[in-house]
C-alpha positions in Angstrom: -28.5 7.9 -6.1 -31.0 7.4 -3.3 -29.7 8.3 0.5 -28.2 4.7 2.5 -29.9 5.2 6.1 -32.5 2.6 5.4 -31.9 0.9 2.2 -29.3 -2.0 3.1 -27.7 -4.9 0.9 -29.4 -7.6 1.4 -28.0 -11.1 2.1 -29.9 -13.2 -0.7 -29.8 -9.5 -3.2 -27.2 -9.6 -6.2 -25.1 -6.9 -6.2 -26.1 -5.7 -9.7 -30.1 -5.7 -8.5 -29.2 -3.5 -5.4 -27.2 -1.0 -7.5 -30.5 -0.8 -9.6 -32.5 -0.4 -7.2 -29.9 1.9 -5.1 -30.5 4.2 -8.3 -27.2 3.3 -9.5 -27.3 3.2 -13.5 -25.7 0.6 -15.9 -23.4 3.5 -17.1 -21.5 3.9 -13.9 -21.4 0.5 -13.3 -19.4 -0.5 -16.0 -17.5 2.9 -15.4 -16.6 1.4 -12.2 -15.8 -2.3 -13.6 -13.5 -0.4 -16.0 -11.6 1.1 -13.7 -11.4 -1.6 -11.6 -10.1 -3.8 -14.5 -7.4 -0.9 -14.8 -6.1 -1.1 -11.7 -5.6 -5.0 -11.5 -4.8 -5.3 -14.6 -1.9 -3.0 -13.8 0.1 -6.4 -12.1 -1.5 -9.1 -14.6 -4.5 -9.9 -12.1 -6.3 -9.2 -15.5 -5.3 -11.0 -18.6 -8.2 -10.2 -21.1 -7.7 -6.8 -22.7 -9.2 -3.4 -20.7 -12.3 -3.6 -22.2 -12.9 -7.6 -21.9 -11.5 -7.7 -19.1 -14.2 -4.9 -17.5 -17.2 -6.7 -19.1 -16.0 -10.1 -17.9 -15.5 -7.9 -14.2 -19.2 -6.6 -14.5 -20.4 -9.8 -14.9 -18.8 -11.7 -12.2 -19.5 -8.8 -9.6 -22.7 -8.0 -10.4 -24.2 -11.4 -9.6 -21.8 -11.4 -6.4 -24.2 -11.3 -2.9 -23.6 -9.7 0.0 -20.9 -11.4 2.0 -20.6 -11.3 5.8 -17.0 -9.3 6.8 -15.8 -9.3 10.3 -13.0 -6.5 10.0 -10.8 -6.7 13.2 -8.6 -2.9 14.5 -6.0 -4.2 16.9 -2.6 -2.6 17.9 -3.0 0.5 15.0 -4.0 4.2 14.6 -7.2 3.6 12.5 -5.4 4.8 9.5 -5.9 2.2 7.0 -9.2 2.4 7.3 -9.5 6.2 7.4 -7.5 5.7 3.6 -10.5 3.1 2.6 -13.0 4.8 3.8 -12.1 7.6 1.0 -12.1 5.2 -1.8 -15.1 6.7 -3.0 -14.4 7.9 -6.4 -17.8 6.7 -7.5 -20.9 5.4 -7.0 -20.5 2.1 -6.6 -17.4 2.3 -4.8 -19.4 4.1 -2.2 -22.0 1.3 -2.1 -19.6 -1.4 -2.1 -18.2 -0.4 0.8 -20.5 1.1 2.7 -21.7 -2.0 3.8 -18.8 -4.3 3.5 -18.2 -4.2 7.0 -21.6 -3.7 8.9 -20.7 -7.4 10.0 -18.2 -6.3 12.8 -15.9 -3.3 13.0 -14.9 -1.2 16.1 -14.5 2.0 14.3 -17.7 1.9 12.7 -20.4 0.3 14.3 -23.1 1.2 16.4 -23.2 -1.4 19.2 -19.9 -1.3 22.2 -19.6 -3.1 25.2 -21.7 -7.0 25.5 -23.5 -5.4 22.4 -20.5 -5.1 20.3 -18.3 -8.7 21.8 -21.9 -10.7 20.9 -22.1 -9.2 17.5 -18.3 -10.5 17.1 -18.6 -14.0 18.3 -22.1 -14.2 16.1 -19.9 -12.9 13.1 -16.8 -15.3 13.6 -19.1 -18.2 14.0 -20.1 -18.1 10.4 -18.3 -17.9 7.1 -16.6 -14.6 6.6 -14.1 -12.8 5.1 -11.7 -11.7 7.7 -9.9 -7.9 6.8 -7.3 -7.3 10.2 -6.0 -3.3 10.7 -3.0 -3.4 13.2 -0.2 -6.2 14.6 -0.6 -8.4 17.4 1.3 -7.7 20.4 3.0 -11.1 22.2 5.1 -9.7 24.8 3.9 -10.2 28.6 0.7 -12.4 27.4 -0.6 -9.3 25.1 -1.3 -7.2 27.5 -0.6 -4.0 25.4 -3.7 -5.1 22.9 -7.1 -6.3 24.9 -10.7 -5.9 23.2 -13.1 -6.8 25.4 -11.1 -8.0 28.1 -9.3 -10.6 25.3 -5.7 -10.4 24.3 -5.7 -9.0 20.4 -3.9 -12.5 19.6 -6.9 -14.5 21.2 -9.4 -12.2 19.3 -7.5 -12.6 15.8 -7.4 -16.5 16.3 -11.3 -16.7 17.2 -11.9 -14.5 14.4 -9.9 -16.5 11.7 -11.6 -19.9 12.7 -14.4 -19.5 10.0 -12.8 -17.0 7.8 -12.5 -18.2 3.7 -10.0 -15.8 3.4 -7.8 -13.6 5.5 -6.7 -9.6 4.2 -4.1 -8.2 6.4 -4.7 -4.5 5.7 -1.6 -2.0 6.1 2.3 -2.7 7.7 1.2 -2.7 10.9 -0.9 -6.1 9.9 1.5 -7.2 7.5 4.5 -7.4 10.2 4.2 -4.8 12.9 5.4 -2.1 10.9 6.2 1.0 14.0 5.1 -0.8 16.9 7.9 -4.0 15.9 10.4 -1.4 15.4 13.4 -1.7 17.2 13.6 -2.3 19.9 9.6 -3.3 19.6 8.5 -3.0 23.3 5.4 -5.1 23.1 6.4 -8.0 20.5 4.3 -7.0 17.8 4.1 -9.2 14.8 1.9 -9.6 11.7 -1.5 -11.6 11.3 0.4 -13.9 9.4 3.1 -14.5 12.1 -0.4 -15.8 13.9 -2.3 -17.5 11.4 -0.4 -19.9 9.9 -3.1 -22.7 8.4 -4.2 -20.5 5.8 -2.7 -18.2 3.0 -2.9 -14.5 4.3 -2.8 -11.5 2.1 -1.1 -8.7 2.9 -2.3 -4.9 1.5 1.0 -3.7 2.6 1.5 0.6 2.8 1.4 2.4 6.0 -1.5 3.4 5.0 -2.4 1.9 1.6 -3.8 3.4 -0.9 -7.4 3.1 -0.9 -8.6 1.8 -4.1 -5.8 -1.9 -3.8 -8.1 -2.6 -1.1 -11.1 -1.8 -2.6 -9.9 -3.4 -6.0 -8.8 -6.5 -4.0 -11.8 -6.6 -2.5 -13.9 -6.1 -5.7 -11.5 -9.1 -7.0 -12.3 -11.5 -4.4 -16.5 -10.5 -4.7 -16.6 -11.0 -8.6 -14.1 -14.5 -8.3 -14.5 -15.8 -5.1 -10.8 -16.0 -4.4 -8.1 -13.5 -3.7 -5.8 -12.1 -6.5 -2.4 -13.7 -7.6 0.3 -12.8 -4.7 4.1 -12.3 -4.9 6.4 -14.0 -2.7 5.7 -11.4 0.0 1.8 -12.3 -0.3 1.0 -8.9 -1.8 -1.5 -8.5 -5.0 0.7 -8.5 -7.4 -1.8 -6.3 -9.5 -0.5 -3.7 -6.7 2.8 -4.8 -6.0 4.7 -6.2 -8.7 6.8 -3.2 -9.9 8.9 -0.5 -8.0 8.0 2.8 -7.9 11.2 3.5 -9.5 9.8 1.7 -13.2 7.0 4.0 -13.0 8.3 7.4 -11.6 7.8 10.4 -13.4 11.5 11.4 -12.2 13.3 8.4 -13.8 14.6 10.0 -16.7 16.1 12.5 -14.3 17.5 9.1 -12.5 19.3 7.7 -15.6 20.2 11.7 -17.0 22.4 11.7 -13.6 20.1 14.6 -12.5 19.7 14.6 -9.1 18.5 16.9 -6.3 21.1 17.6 -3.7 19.1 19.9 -1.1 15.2 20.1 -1.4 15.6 24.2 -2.5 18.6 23.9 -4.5 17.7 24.4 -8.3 17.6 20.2 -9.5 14.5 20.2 -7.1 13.2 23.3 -8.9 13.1 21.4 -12.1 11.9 18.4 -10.5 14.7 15.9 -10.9 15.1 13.1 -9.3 15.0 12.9 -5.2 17.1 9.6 -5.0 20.1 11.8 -2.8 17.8 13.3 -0.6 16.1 10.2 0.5 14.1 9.0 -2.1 13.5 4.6 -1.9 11.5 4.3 -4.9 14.1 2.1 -6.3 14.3 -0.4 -3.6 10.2 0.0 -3.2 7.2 -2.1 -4.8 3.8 -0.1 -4.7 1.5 1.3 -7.3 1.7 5.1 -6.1 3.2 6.1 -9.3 0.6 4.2 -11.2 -2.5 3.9 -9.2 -1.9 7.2 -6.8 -3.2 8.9 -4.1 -6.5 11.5 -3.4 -8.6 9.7 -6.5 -5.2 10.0 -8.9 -4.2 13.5 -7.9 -0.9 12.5 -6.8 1.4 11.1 -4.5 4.9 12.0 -2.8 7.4 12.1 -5.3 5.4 13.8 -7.6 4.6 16.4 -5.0 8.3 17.1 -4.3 8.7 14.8 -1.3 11.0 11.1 -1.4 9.3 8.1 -0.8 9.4 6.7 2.2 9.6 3.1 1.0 6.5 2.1 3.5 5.5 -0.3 1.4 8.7 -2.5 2.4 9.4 -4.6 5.7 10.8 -2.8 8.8 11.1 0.4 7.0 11.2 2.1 10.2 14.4 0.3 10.6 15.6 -0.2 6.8 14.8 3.2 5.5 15.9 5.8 8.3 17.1 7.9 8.2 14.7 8.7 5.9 16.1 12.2 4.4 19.8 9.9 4.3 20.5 7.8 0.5 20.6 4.6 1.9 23.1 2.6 -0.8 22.9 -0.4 0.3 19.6 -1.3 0.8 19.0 -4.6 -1.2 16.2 -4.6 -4.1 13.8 -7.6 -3.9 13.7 -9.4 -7.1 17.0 -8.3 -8.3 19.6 -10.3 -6.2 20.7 -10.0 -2.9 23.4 -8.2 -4.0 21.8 -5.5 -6.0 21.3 -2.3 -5.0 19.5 1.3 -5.8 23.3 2.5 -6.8 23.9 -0.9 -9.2 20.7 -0.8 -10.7 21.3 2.9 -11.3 25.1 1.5 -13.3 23.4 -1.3 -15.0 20.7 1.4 -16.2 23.7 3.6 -17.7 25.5 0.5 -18.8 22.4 -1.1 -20.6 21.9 2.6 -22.3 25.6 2.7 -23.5 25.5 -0.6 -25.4 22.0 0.2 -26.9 19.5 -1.2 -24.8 18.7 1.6 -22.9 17.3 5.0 -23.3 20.1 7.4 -22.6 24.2 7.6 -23.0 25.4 8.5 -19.5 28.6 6.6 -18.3 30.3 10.5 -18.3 27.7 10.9 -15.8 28.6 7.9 -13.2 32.1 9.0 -13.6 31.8 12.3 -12.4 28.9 11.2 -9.4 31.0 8.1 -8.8 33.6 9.6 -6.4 30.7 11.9 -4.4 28.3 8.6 -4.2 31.0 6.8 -2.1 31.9 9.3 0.5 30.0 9.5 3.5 26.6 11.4 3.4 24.8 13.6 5.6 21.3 14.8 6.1 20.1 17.6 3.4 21.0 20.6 5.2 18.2 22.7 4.7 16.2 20.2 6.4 18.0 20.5 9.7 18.1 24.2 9.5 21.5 24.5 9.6 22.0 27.2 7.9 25.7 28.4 8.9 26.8 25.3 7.3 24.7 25.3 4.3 26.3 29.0 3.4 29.8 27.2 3.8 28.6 24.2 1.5 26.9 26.7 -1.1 30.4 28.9 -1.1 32.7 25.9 -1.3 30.8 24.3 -4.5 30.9 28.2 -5.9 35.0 28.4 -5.7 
């Protein structure tokens, strides 16, 4: 592939005849399409078959132009972009967005000062697509978020005038994420607590994973409209199943197999991490699916509990986050389900021959330690007085 310095998109170029001439070949183009069709066909964003579905992608992105992206940082730690910005797992990924944000973008461009505020309002006074890292700060006038001597809220609304479509991209756009946790000093809220005329989509993750933005992305080149959204306005492609459907743990979930400590010997064997933390049940993301580092991995299969970032105020819904957390409700199931019911419906399902697996001995012998009170996984906090008394109790 030839170097980037001087060889540019072009505004009136098809994205097919700069790949081409970009030294790009026909081959990894279609590897790329195929990929991408794997990805969003991974929530039924896709409904032709893999391979139709890739062709019918190639197609439709390859005689996409160059569109003009204003991509807005406000009251964030540049993270979400730093994820995106390692999406290149191939050619064309690289190329695609290398210059998807040349438009306007603080981290990333050249220009600062006059330079950089003239190249905004010249980019927000055309048609654009809008992509917003960060929340929007609405205590004391948004004073803890100014650009340019402009509050982030003023900037965001200027911004979103001309914008065909509008990608919050990470928690902190989606609803505030750390900065609106409680007691959330500076009134931080979401770009779509501010824009309100328009349909927003939210890339939720703190920070996502890089290639559901650049599939959504891809998606809204080739078809000129953002992918179907859940209820939550999340690509559903991305977000329509928990990470609990897709973990490679769950057998160890409905077995009854569960880590107690992090170095006790269920962790050795890699069962499941639901009683040290673990929110994959109550969490929609593709990390199990899509994963992290070009598909080397993510938490749970490195050992580690999900976080559940993917979900509202998980700051304040998922903390203590090395505590089981019973009670949190799971979207889509009921207001009354939760990670332990879906866990007896699992068992209950198996017993009458639905499920996979016969365990109801196994909820009778967990039942009465899953309702006492639990405490924080002892190795962890280095207690290790009280972890010798724990380990010589369970031994008599």
């Amino acid at each position: 592939m030839k170097p980037s310095s001087d060889d540019p998109w072009l505004a009136d170029e098809s994205f097919s005849s700069y790949l081409t001439r970009r030294g790009v070949s026909r081959r990894e183009f279609l590897a790329f399409c195929g990929k991408a069709a794997l990805v969003l066909g991974a929530g039924a964003a896709m409904t032709s078959p893999p391979a139709a579905a890739a062709r019918e992608l190639a197609k439709r992105l390859g005689s996409a132009t160059r569109p003009s992206v204003v991509y807005l940082q406000l009251q964030e730690c540049t993270g979400c972009l730093e994820s995106l910005l390692r999406s290149g797992s191939t050619p064309v990924d690289e190329l695609l967005l290398e210059h998807i944000s040349l438009d306007y973008n603080e981290l990333l461009m050249a220009p600062s000062g006059k330079g950089a505020e003239k190249q905004l309002m010249a980019a927000s006074g055309r048609p654009h697509l809008l992509l917003v890292n960060g929340s929007i700060p609405m205590k004391d006038d948004g004073i803890y978020c100014t650009i340019g001597g402009e509050s982030a809220l003023e900037v965001l609304k200027r911004a979103a005038q001309n914008a065909t479509a509008v990608l919050a991209v990470g928690a902190c756009a989606e609803y505030g994420c750390v900065q609106a946790a409680s007691p959330n000093p500076t009134g931080a809220v979401g770009v779509g607590d501010v824009i309100r005329d328009r349909p927003v989509v939210n890339i939720s993750g703190c920070p996502p994973i890089a290639e559901v933005i650049s599939a959504t992305l891809t998606y809204y080149l080739a078809y000129g409209r953002t992918p179907p959204l859940d209820g939550m306005g999340r690509p559903l492609f991305a977000y329509g199943q928990r990470i609990h459907d897709k973990c490679p743990r769950r057998a160890s979930f409905d077995a009854g197999q569960f880590a107690e400590r992090f170095d006790d010997q269920n962790a050795r064997l890699g069962h499941c991490l639901y009683r040290v933390g673990c929110k994959g049940p109550a969490t929609f993301a593709p990390c199990a699916t899509v994963e992290w580092n070009l598909g080397q991995g993510f938490p749970i299969k490195a050992g580690h509990p999900c976080l559940g970032c993917t979900e509202r105020q998980f700051y304040d819904r998922m903390t203590p986050f090395y505590r089981r957390l019973p009670d949190i409700p799971v979207p889509g199931l009921g207001v009354e389900a939760t990670a332990n019911t879906i866990g007896a419906a699992a068992v209950v399902a198996s017993v009458a021959g639905v499920g996979v697996h016969s365990a109801a001995t196994v909820i009778a012998r967990h039942r009465a330690r899953r309702a006492e009170p639990e405490t924080l996984p002892l190795a962890v906090l280095g207690d290790e007085e009280k972890e010798a008394e724990e380990d010589g109790r369970h031994k008599r």
